[in-house]
C-alpha positions as YAML, in Angstrom:
chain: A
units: angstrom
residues:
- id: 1
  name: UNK
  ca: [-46.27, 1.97, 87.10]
- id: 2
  name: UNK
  ca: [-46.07, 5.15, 84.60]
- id: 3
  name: UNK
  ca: [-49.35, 6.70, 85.68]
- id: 4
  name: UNK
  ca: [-48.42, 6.20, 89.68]
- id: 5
  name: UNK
  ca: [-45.22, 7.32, 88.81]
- id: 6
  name: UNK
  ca: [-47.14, 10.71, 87.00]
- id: 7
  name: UNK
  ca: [-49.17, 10.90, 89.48]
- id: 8
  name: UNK
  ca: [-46.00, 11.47, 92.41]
- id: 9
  name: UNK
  ca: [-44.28, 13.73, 90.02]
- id: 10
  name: UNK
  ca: [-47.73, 15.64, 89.95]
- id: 11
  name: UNK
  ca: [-48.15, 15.35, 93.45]
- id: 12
  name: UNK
  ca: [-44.21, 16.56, 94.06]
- id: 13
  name: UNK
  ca: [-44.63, 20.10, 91.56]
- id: 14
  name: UNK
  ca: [-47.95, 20.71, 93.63]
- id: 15
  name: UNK
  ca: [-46.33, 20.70, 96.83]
- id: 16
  name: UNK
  ca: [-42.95, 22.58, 95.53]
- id: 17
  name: UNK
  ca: [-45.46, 25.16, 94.23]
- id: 18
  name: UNK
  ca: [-47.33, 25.54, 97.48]
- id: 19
  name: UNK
  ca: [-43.65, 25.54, 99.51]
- id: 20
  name: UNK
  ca: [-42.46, 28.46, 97.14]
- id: 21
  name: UNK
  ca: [-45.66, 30.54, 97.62]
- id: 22
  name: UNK
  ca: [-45.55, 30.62, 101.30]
- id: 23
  name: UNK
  ca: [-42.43, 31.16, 101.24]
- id: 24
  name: UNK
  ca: [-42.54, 34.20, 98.33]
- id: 25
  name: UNK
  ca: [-41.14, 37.60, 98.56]
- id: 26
  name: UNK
  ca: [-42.44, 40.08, 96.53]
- id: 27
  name: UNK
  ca: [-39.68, 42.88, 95.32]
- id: 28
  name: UNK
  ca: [-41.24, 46.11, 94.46]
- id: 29
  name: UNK
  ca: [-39.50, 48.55, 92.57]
- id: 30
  name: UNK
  ca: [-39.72, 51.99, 93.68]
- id: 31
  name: UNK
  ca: [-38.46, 55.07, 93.23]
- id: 32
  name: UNK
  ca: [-37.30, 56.29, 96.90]
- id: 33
  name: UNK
  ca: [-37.43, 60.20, 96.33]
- id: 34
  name: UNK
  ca: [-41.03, 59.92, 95.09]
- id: 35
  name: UNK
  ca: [-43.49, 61.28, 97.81]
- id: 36
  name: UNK
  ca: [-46.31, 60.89, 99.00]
- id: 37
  name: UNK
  ca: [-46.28, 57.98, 96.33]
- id: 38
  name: UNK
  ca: [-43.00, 56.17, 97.61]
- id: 39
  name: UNK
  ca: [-39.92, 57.73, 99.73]
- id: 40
  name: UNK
  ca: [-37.32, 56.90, 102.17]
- id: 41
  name: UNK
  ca: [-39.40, 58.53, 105.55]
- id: 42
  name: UNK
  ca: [-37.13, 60.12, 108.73]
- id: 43
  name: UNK
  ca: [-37.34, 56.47, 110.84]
- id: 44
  name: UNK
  ca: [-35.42, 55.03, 107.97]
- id: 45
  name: UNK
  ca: [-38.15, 52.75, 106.76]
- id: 46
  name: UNK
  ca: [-39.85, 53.53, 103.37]
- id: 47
  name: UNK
  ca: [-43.01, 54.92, 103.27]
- id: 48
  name: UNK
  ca: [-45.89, 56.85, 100.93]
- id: 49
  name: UNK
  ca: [-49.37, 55.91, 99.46]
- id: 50
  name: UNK
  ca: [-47.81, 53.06, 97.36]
- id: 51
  name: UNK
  ca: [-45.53, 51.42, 99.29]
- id: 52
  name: UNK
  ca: [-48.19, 51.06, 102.08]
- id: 53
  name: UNK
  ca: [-50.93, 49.66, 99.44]
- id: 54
  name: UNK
  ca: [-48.14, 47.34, 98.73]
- id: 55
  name: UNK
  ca: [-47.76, 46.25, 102.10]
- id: 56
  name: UNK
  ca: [-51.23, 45.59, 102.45]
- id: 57
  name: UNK
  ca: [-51.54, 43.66, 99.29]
- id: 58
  name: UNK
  ca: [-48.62, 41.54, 100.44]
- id: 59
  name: UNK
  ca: [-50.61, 40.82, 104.08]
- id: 60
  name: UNK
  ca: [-53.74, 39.82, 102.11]
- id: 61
  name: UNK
  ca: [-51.49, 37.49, 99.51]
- id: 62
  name: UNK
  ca: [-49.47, 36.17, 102.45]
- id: 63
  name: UNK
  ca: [-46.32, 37.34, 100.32]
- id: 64
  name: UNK
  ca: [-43.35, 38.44, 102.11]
- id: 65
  name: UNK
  ca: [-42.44, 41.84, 100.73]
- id: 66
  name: UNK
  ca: [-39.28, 43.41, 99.69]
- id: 67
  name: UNK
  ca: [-38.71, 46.82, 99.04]
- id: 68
  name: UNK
  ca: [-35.92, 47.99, 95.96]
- id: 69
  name: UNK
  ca: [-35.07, 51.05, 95.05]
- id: 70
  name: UNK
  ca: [-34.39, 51.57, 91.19]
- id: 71
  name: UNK
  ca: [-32.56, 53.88, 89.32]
- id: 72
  name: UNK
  ca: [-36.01, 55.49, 87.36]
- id: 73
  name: UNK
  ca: [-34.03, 56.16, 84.06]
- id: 74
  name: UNK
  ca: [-33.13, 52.44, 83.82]
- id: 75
  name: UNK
  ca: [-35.98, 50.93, 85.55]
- id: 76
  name: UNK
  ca: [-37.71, 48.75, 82.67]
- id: 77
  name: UNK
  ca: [-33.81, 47.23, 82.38]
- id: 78
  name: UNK
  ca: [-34.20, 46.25, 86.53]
- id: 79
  name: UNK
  ca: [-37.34, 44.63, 85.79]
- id: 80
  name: UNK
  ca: [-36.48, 42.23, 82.72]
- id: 81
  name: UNK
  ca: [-33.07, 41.58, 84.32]
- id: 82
  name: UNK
  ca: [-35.29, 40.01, 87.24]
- id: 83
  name: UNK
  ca: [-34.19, 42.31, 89.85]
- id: 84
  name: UNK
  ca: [-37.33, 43.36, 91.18]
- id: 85
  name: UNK
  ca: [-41.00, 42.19, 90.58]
- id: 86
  name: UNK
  ca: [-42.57, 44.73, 89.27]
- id: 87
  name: UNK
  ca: [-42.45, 48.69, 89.20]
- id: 88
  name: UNK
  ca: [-44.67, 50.26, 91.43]
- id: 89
  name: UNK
  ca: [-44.13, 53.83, 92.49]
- id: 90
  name: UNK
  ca: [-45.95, 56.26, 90.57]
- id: 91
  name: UNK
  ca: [-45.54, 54.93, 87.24]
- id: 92
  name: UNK
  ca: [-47.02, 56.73, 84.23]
- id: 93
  name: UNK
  ca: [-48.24, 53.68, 82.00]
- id: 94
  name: UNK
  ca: [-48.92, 53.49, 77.91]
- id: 95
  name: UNK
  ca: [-46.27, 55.98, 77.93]
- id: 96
  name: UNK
  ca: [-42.56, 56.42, 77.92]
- id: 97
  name: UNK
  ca: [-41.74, 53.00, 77.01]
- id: 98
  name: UNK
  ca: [-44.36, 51.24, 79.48]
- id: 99
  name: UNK
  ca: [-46.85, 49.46, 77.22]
- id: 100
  name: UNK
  ca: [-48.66, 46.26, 76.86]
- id: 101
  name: UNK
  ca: [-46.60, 45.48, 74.07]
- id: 102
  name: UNK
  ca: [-43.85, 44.91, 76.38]
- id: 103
  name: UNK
  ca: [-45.39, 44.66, 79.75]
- id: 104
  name: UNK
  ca: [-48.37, 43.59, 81.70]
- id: 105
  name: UNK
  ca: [-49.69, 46.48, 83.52]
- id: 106
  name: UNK
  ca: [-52.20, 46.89, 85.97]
- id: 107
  name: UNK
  ca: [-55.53, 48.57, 85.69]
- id: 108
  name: UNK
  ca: [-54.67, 52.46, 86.51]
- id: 109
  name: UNK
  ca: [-55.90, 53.60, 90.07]
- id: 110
  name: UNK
  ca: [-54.85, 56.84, 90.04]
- id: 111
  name: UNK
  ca: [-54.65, 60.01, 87.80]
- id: 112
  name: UNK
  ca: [-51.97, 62.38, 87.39]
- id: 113
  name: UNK
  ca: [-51.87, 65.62, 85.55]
- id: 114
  name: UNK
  ca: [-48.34, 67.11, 83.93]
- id: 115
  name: UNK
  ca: [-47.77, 70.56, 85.54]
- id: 116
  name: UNK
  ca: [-45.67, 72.76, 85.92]
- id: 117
  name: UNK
  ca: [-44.07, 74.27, 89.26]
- id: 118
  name: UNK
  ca: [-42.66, 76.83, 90.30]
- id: 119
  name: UNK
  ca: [-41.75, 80.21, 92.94]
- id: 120
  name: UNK
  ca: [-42.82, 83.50, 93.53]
- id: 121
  name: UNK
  ca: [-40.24, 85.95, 92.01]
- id: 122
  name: UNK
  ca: [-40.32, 84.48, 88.64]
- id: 123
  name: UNK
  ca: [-42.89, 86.00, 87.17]
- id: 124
  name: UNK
  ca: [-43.82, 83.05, 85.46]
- id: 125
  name: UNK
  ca: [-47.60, 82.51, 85.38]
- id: 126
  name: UNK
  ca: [-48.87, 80.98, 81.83]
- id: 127
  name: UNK
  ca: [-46.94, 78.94, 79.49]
- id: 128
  name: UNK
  ca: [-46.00, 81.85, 77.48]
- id: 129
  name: UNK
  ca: [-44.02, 83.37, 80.38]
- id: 130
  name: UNK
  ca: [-41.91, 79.50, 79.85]
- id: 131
  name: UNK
  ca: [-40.05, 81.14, 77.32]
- id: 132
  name: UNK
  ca: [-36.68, 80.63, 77.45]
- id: 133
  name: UNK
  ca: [-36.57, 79.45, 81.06]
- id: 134
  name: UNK
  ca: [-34.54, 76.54, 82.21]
- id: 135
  name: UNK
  ca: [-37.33, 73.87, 83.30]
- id: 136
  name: UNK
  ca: [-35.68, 71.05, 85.27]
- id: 137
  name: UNK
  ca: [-37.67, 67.77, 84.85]
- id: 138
  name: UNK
  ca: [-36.82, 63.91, 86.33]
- id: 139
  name: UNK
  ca: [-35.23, 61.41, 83.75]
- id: 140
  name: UNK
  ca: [-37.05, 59.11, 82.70]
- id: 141
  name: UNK
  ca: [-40.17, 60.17, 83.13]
- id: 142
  name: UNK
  ca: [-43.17, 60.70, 81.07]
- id: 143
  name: UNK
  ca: [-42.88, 64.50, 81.92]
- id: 144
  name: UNK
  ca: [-39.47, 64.27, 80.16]
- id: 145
  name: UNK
  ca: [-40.68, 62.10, 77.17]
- id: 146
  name: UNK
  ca: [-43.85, 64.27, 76.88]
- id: 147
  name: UNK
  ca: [-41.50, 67.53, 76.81]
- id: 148
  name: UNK
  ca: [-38.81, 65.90, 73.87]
- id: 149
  name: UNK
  ca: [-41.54, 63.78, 71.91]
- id: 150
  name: UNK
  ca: [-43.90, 64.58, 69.06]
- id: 151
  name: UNK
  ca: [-46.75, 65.71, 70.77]
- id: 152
  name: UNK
  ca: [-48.23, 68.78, 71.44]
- id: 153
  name: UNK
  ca: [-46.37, 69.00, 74.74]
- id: 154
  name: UNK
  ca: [-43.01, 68.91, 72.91]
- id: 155
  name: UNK
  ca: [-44.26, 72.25, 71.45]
- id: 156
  name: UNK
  ca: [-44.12, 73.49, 74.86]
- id: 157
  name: UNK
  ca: [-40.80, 72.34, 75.62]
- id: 158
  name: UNK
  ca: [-39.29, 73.62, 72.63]
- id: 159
  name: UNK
  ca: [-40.08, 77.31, 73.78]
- id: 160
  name: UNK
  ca: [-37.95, 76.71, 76.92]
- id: 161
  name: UNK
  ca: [-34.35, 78.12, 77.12]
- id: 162
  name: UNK
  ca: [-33.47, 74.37, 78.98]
- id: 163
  name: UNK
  ca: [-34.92, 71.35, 80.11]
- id: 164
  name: UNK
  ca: [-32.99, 70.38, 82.39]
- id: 165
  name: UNK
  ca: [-32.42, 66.37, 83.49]
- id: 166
  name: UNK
  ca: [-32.26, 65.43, 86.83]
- id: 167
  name: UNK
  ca: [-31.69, 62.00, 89.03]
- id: 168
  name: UNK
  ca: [-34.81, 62.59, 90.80]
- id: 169
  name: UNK
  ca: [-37.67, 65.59, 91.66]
- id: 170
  name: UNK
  ca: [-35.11, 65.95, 95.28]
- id: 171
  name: UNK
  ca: [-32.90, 67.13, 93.79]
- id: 172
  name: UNK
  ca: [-34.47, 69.44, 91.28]
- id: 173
  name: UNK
  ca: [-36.29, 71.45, 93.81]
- id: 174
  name: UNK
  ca: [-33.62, 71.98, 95.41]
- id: 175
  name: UNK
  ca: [-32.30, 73.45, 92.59]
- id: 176
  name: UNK
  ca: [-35.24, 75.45, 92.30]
- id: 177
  name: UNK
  ca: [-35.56, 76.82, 95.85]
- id: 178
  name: UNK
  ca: [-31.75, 77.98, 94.91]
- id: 179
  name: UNK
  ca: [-32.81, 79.63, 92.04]
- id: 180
  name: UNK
  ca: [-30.42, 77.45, 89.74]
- id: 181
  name: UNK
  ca: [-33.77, 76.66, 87.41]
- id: 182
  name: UNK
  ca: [-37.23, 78.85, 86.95]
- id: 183
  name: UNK
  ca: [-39.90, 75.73, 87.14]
- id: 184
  name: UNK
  ca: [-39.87, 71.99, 87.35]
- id: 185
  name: UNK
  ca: [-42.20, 69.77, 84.93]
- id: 186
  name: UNK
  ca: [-44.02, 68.08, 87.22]
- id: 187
  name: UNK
  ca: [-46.56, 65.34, 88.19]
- id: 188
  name: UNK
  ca: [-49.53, 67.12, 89.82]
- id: 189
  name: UNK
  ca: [-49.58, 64.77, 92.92]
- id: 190
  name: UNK
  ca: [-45.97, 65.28, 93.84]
- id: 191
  name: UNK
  ca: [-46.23, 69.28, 93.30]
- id: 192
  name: UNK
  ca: [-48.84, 69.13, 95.42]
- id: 193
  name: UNK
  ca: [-46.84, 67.43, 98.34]
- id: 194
  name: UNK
  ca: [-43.94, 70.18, 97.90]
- id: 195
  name: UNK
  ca: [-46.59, 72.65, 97.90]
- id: 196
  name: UNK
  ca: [-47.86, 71.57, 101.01]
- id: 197
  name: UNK
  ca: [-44.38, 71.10, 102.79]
- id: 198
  name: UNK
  ca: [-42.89, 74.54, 102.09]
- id: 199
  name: UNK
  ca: [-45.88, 76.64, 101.62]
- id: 200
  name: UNK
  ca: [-47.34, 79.13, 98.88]
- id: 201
  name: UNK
  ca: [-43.87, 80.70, 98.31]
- id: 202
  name: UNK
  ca: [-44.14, 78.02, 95.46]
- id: 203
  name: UNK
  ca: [-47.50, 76.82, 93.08]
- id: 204
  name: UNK
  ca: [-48.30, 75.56, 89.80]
- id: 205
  name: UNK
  ca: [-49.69, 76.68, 86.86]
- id: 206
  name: UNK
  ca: [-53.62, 76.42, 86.25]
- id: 207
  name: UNK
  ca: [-53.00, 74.70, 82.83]
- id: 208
  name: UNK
  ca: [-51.70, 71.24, 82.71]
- id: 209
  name: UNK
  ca: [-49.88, 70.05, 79.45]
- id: 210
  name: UNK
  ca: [-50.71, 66.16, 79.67]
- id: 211
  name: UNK
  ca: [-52.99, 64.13, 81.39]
- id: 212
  name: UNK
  ca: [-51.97, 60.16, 82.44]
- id: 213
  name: UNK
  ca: [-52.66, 57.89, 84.63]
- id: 214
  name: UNK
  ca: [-50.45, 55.96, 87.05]
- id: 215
  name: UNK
  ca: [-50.71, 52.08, 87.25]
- id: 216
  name: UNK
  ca: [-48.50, 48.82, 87.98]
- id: 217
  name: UNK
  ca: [-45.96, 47.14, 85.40]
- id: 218
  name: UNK
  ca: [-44.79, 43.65, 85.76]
- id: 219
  name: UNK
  ca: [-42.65, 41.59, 83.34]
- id: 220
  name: UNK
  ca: [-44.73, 40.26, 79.92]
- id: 221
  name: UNK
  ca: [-45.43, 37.09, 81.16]
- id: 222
  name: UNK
  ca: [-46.12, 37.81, 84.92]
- id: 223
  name: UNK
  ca: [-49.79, 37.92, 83.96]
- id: 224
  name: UNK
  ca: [-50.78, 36.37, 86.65]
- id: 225
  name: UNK
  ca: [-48.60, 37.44, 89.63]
- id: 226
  name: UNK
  ca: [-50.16, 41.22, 88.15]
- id: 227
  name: UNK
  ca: [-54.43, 39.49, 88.69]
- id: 228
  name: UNK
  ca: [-53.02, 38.06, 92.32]
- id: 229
  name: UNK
  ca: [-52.45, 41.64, 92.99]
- id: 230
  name: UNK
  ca: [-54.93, 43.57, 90.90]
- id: 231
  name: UNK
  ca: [-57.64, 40.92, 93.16]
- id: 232
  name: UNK
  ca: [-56.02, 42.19, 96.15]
- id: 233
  name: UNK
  ca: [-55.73, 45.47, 95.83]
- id: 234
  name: UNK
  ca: [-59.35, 45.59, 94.81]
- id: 235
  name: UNK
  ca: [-60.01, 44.20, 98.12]
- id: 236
  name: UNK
  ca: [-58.49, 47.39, 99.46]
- id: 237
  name: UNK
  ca: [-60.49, 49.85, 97.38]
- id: 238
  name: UNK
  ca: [-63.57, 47.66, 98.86]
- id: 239
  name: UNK
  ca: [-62.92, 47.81, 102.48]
- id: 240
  name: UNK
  ca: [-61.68, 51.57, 102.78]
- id: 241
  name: UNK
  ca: [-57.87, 51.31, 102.75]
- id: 242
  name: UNK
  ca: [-57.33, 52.89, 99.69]
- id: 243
  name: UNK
  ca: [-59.26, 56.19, 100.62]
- id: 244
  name: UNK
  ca: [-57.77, 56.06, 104.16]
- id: 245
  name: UNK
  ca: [-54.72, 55.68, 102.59]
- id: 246
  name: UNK
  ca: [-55.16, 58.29, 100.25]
- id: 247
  name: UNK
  ca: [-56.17, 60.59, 102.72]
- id: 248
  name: UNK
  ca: [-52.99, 59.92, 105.32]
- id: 249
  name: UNK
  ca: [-50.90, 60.97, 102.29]
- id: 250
  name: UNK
  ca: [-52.40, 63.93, 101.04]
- id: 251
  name: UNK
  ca: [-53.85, 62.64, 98.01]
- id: 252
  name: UNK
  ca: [-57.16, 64.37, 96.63]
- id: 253
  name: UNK
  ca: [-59.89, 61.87, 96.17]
- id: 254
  name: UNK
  ca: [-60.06, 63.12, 92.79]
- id: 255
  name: UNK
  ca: [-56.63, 61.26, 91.66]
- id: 256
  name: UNK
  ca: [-58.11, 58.41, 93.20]
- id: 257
  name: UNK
  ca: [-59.56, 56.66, 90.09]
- id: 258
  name: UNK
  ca: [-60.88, 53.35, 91.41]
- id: 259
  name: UNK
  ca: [-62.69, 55.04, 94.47]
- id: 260
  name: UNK
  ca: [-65.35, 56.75, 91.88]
...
């Protein structure tokens, strides 16, 4: 009687588990004024080179997908506190808080560069010209960390007259295009995509002060949620999406680390 009775309870957590994977939604973390990564588009529906990997990965997985935007300074906070399932929207990982100490992360599958942008008028074209200019730079991120840390790039920062915090990279171009702030610390992706929107009026510099790369981070013990999605997304790479993707959303092919 105990083993047939085993044997139903068995039988019972097998089918719960298959019941709550059909039936799974997947809530992604994103920052929504992130493109071409991840941003609310003009129809009203989110779009950018992550969030449509992620839909993609969610077709494959049979997942039903849920899209969250986070507040970026407090995102690590939204993950433990369960709110979302992982953060996926141009994260910097191994950096800034975001290490395997604390999190599982995904392999990296793209690069980013720190740079810095900026407008014609401000005469600023090397790092020396930095000095004493107000630099505005989103918080949270490993541009800002990079900038106030111990590191080399904190030797940068310290020549500036300000760096100057802001909610998200929307908001502190506007700021720039008013002429409120001389530059914006930058990812190299993202200054690319402003570039290409309002035109050589604004560029970066040649140098870059960091080099990271971007990747996936999912609570410590959602090891293997993060493989059912690192398989999938690999799947991607394999059959062309990623490139396409890539492509549609103005990435160069040389951020796009799993495609070399």
């Amino acid at each position: 009687m105990k083993k047939l009775i085993a044997i139903a309870l068995v039988l019972m957590f097998a089918l719960i588990g298959c019941a709550s994977a059909e039936g799974f939604t997947f809530k992604m973390g994103i920052d929504a004024e992130y493109p071409p990564y991840s941003y609310l588009g003009d129809d009203g529906n989110y779009a950018g080179f992550d969030v449509e990997m992620c839909q993609k990965v969610c077709e494959i997985l049979g997942w039903d997908l849920e899209i969250v935007p986070i507040n970026w300074d407090t995102k690590d906070i939204q993950l433990d506190a369960g709110e979302i399932d992982c953060i996926w929207s141009g994260l910097t990982i191994y950096a800034n808080g975001i290490t395997e100490d604390r999190f599982t992360i995904s392999f990296p599958y793209s690069d980013n560069s720190q740079m810095i942008l900026t407008k014609q008028g401000t005469g600023i074209e090397s790092f020396d010209d930095l000095a004493g200019k107000v630099v505005g730079v989103q918080m949270g991120t490993s541009a800002e960390a990079a900038l106030t840390g111990d590191g080399e790039a904190a030797e940068l920062g310290a020549t500036f007259g300000a760096l100057q915090p802001y909610q998200d990279y929307t908001v502190a171009f506007t700021e720039l295009q008013a002429g409120a702030i001389d530059a914006i610390a930058i990812d190299a992706p993202v200054a690319k995509q402003k570039i290409d929107t309002y035109g050589d009026e604004y560029y970066c510099l040649e140098e870059s002060y960091a080099s990271e790369k971007y990747g996936i981070c999912f609570r410590k013990d959602d090891t293997e949620l993060c493989q059912q999605v690192e398989d999938a997304y690999m799947q991607l790479v394999e059959d062309g999406t990623y490139i396409a993707l890539g492509e549609k959303y103005g990435l160069d092919t040389g951020y796009l680390v799993l495609a070399q």
